[in-house]
N, C-alpha and C positions, 0 to 999 in steps of 0.2 A: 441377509440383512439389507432393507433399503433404508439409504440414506437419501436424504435432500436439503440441498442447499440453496439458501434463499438471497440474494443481492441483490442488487440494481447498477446502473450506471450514469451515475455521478460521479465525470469523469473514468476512466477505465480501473482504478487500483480496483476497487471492493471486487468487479468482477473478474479481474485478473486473479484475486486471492482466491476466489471460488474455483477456478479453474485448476490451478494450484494444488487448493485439501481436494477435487476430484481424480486429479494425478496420481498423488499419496495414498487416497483412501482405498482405489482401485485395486491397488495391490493387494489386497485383499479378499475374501470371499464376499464381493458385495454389490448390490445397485445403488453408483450415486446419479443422480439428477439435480442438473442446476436452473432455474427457475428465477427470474428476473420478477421478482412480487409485484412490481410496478405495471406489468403488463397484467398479473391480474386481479390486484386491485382496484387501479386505476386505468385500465385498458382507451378512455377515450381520453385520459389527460396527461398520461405516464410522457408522452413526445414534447407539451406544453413545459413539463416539470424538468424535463431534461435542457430540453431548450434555455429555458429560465435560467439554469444552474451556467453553463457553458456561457450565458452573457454575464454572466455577477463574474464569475470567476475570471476571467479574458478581460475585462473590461470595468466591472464596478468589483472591484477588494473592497473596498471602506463597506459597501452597501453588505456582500457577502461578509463579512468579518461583521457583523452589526448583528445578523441573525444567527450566523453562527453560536454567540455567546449568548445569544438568547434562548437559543433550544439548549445550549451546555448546560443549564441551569436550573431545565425542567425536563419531563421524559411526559409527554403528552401519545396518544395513538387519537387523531382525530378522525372522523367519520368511522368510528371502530362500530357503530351499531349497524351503518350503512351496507357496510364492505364484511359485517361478520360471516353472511352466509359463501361470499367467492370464496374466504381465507375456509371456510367448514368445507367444500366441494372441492380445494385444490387438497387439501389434508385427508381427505376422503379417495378421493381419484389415485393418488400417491401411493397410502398407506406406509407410512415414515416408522420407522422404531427410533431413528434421532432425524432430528432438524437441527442444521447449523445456520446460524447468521452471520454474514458479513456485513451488515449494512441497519445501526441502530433502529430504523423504522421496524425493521421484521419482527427482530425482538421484539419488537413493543407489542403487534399484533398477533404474533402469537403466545406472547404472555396471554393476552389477555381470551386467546381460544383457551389456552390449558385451565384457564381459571374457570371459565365456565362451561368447559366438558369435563372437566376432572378427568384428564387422560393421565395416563403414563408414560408419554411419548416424552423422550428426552430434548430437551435443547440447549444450546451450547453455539455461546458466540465466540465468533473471533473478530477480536477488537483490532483492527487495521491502522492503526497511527498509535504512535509512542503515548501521548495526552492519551486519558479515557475520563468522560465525562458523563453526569447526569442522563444524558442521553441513551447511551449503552445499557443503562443498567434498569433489569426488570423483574419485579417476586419470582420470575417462572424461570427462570435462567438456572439451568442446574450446574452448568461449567462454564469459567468465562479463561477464553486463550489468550495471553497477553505475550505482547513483544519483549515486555524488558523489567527488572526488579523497581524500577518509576511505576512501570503501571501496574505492577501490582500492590504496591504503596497506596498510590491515587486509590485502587480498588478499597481496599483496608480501610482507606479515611472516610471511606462510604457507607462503611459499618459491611462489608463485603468480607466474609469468614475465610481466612488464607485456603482453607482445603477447598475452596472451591474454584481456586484460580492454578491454573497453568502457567510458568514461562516457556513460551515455546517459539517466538519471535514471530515475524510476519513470512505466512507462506509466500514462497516461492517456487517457482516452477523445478522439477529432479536438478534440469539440466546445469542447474546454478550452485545446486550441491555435489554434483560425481564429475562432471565433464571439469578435464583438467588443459587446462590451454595456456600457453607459456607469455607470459606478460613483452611487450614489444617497444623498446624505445623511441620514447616520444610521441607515442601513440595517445590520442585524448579521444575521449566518444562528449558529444553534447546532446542531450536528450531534455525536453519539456515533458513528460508523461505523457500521456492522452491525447493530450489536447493540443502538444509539440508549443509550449511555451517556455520561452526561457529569455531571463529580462536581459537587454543588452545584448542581443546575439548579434545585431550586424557589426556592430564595435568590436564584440570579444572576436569573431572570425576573421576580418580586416585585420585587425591588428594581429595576430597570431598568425596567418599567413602571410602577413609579408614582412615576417623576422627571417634573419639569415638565418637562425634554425631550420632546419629540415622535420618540421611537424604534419602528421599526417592526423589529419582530425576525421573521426566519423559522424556525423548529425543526423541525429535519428528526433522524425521532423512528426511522426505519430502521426495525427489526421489533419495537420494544418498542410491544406496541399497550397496554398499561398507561401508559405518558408518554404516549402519542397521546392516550388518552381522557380524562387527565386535562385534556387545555389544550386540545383541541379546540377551539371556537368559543366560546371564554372573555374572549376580550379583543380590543378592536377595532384592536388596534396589533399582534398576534400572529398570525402564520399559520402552523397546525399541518400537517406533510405525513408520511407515511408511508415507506416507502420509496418512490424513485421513482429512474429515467431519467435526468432531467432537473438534477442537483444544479449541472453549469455556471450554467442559466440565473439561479439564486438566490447561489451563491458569486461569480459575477462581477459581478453587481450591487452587490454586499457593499462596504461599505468594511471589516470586519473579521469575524474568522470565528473562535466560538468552539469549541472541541473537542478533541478527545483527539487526539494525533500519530500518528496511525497512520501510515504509510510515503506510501498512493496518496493518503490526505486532502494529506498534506505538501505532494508534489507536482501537486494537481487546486488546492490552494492557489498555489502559486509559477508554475500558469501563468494562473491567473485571475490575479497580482497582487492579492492579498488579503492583507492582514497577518492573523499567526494569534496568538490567544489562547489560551495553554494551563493548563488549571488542575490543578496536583497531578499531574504525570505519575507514575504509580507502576508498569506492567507492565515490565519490562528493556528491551524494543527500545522502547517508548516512551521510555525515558527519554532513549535514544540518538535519538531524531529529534527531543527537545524540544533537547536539546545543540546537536544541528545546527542547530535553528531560533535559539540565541543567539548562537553562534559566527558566524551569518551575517549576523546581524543582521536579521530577520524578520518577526518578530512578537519575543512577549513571554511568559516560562513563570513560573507561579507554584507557586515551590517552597514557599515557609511557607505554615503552616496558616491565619495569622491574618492574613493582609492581606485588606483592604476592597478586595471582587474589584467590587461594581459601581461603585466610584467610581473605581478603577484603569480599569476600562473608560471610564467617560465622562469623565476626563481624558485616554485616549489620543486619543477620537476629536475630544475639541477642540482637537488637537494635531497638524492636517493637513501640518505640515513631518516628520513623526515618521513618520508612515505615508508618506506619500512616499519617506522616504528605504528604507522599509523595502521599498516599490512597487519601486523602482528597485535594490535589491540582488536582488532576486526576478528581473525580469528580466537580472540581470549573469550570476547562476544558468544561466537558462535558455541566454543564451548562448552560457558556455560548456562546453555540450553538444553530443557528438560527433552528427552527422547520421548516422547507422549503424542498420539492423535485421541480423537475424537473416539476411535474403535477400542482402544487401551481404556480409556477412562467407563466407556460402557461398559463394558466386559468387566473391570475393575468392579464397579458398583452392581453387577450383576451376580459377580463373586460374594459379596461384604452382603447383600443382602439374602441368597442360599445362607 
């Protein structure tokens, strides 16, 4: 069976989640290939698009959150008559029996192959952020994976038939599921996603390291080598890492994990069992994965501007009934989650139609 998966990057989640169902799916009898659409759709402007995205997000929220809710509201595939023959020739060169999308532009595009080849080729998104919007959604979509029983709700109010939705949460890499590593006192990891952003960080680190507590914090600084070089080998209770592999080994040690809600953090959060700290969520789908994170009781999100963010942290961790009980709502989470990939649901409708 060959599979391919289609993402982009826009910030790292979508292609970290690709990464991820190719982990899973591999265990399997199968070819998956992942495939960055943007390189070939748009091969001379895919670096322009990315660029663009990395200054909104870093620097213009208000600008980013503006068009955000603007594509939320409509589901456009533009230049699709341009770009129809790359997306004919990568589908061609491939030969896919499923395409999975992480990243709503693909669906869009290859809805709109399925519609005017009338193929049989299945597809099947997986919607990366708790919020699912207008955007995600397209005629040709024959399975949509969602994170949580909100989004498959949201799906449902879109006139979205429940049999065709999955909960299955946001992938995550094996290591986040089997590797067991025994939680360390006082231990905190600070991570921005991708892009190593996180509001308020020289405040939150100053002030956390120079309490009489004995806190050993890990800051995982992703591709901002400007925060790397600042805390690099600054402080003996501080370990500064770059991007890296390896974020399991450091979040499951964690008794608490500060950072921005991005969708995959959420979920590489809720299967380490790690309460998550959120400060000032302000991009749209953030705001909707800090929601999630209070409604479930989680972790803990700080919407004012003026709360005393390191003394809220060192009252939560000397509050081990608090994280506990947040440990054990994280794994209720996980529970209950449908055991289903992409290859079960084939195979499933492969059965139903024999």
């Amino acid at each position: 069976m060959n599979i391919l998966i289609l993402t982009a990057k826009y910030g790292m989640g979508h292609y970290s989640a690709s990464i991820s169902l190719k982990q899973e799916l591999e265990k399997e009898d199968t070819n998956v290939e992942i495939v960055d659409f943007f390189e070939i759709v748009f091969p001379v402007l895919k670096n322009i698009f990315y660029n663009m995205f990395n200054i909104l997000v870093s620097k213009c929220g208000s600008i980013y959150n503006f068009f955000y809710k603007f594509t939320a509201n409509t589901n456009v595939t533009p230049f699709k008559t341009a770009t129809r023959k790359r997306v004919e020739k990568l589908i061609k060169d491939k030969n896919p029996d499923i395409i999975i999308s992480t990243f709503p532009v693909c669906s869009s595009y290859i809805s709109d192959y399925k519609k005017n080849k009338e193929t049989d080729i299945k597809l099947y998104t997986y919607i990366t952020d708790v919020n699912a919007n207008k955007e995600w959604l397209t005629d040709e979509t024959d399975t949509y994976f969602v994170s949580s029983r909100e989004t498959e709700k949201q799906l449902q109010n879109f006139d979205i038939p429940k049999e065709k939705i999955k909960i299955v949460g946001i992938p995550v890499k094996e290591e986040f599921k089997i590797k067991e590593i025994d939680k360390e006192k006082n231990e905190i990891v600070i991570m921005g996603g991708g892009l190593g952003i996180v509001p308020g960080i020289d405040k939150i680190l100053n002030e956390l390291l120079e309490k009489e507590e004995s806190y050993h914090i890990t800051l995982i600084a992703g591709k901002n080598k400007k925060l790397y070089k600042k805390y690099h080998n600054k402080h003996e209770n501080l370990t500064v890492l770059g991007y890296t592999e390896d974020v399991y080994k450091y979040m499951k040690k964690a008794n608490l994990v500060i950072t921005k809600p991005g969708g995959i953090t959420l979920f590489e959060a809720i299967y380490s069992k790690t309460p998550i700290y959120v400060i000032h969520p302000f991009l749209s789908q953030e705001i909707g994965n800090a929601t999630f994170i209070e409604t479930y009781e989680i972790g803990e999100v700080v919407w004012e501007k003026n709360r005393k963010v390191s003394e809220d942290i060192m009252l939560l961790l000397k509050t081990p009934s608090r994280l506990e009980k947040m440990r054990h709502n994280m794994q209720a989470i996980r529970n209950n989650l449908e055991k289903i990939n992409a290859i079960d649901v084939y195979n499933q409708r492969s059965t139903s139609v024999c």
